[in-house]
DRENDO-1510 file (C-alpha; in Angstrom, 1 decimal, always signed):
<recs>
REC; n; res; u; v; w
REC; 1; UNK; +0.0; +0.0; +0.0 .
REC; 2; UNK; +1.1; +3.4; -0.8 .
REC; 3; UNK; -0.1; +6.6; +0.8 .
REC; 4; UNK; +1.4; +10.0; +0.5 .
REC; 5; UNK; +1.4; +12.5; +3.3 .
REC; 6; UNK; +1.1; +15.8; +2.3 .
REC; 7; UNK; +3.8; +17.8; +3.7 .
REC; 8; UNK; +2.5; +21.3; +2.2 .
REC; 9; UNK; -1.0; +22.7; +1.6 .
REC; 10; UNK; -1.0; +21.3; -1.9 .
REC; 11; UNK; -1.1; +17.7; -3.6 .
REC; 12; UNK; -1.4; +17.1; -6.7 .
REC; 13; UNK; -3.3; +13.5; -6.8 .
REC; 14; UNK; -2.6; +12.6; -10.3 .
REC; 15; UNK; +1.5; +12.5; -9.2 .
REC; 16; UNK; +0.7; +9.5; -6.4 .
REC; 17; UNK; +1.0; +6.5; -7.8 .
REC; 18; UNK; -2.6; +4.4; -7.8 .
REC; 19; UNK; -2.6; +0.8; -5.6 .
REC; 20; UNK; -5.7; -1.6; -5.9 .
REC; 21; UNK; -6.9; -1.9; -2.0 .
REC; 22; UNK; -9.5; -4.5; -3.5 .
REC; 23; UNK; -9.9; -6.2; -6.8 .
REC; 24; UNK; -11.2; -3.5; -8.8 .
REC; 25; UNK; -10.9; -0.6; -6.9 .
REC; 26; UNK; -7.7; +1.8; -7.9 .
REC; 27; UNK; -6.9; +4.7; -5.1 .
REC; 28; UNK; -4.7; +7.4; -5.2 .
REC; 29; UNK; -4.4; +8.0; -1.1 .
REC; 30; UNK; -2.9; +10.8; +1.1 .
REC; 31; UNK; -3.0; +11.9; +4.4 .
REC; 32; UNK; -3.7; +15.6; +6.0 .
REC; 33; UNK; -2.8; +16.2; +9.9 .
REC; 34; UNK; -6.2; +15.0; +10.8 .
REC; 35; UNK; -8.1; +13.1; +7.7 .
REC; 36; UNK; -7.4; +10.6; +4.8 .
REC; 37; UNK; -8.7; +11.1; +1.5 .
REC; 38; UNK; -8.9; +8.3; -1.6 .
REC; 39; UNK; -9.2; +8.8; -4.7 .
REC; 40; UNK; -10.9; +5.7; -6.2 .
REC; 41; UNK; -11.3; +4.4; -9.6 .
REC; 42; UNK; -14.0; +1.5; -9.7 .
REC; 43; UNK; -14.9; -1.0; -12.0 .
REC; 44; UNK; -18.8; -3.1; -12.3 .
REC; 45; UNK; -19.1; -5.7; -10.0 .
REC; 46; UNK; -16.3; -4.9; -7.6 .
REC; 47; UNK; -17.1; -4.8; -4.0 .
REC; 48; UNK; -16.1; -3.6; -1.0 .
REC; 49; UNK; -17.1; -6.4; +2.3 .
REC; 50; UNK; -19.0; -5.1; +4.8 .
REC; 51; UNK; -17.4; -4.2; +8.0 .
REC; 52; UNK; -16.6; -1.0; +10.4 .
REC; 53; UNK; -14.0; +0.9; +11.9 .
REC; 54; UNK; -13.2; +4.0; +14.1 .
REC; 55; UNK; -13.1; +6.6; +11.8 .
REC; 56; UNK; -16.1; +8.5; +10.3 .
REC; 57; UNK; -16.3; +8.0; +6.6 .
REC; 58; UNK; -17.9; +9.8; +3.6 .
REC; 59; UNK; -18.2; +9.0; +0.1 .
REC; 60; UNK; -18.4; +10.9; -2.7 .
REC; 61; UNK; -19.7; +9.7; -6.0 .
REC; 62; UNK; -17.9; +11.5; -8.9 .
REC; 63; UNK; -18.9; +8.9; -11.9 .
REC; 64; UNK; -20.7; +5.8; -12.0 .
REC; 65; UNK; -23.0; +4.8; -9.7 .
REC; 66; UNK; -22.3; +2.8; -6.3 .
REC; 67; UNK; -24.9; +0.8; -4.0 .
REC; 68; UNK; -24.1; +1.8; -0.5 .
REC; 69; UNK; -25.4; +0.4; +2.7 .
REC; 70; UNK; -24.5; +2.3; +6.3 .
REC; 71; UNK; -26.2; +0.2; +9.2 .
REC; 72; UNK; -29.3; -1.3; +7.8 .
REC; 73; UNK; -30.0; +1.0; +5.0 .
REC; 74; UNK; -29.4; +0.6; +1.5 .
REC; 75; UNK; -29.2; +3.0; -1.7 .
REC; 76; UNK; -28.0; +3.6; -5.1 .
REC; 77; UNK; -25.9; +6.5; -5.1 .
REC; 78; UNK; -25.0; +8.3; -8.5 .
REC; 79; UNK; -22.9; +11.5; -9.1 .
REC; 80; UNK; -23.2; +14.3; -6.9 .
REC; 81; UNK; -24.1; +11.9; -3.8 .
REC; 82; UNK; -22.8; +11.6; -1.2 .
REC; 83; UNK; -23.1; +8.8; +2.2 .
REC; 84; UNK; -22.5; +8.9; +5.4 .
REC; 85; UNK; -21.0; +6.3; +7.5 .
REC; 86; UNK; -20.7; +7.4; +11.1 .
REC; 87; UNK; -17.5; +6.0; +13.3 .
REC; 88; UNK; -18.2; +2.2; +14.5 .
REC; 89; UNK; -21.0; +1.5; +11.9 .
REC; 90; UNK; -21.0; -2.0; +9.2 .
REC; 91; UNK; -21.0; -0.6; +5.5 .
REC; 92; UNK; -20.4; -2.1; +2.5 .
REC; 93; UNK; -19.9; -1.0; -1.2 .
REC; 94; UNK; -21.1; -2.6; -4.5 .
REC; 95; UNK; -20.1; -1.1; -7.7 .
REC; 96; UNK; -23.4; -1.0; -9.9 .
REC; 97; UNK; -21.3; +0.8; -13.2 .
REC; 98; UNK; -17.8; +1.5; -13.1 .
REC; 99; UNK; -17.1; +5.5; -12.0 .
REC; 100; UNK; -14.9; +7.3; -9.4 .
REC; 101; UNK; -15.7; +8.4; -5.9 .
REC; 102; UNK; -13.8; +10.4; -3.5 .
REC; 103; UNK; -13.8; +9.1; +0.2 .
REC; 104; UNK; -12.2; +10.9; +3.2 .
REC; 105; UNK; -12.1; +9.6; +6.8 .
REC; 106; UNK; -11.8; +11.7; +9.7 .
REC; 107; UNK; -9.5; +11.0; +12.0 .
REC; 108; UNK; -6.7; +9.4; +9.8 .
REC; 109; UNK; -6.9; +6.2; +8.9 .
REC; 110; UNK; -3.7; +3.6; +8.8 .
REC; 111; UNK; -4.6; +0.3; +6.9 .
</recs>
């Protein structure tokens, strides 16, 4: 896994080299004082399991569309939306098209 850590006030995410986290999903990561933003590239199909951790996350759908489920609830999210997954709650991630999203997590997250 590679993640940069910004050590200005700029990045440039096209200069950090993409990893795949997950068959199918391409990120571009780095690191401000106190969050971690991704960058992903998704393809159809590809998943994410479900399963929780400390942070609070949010995605952002930039292309494509994603089905999202935070606790019990389900949706299809498109461009534009965005969900919520609070600290300590089970999500999981299914790639309906192939798109981009942009998640950040709040505090850092390692791993």
């Amino acid at each position: 896994m590679l993640i940069c850590t910004a050590m200005t006030n700029f990045v440039d995410t096209a200069k950090i080299e993409p990893w795949e986290r997950r068959p199918g999903w391409h990120g571009r990561t780095f690191h401000s004082p106190s969050m971690t933003f991704a960058y992903w590239d998704f393809t159809a199909g590809s998943d994410i399991h479900r399963h929780s951790h400390d942070q609070e996350e949010v995605w952002h759908i930039i292309e494509g569309e994603l089905q999202v489920t935070v606790g019990g609830e389900t949706r299809r999210c498109g461009p534009g939306m965005s969900a919520i997954v609070p600290a300590d709650t089970e999500h999981a991630v299914l790639a309906v098209t192939s798109g981009r999203a942009i998640v950040v997590d709040y505090p850092i997250r390692l791993g």
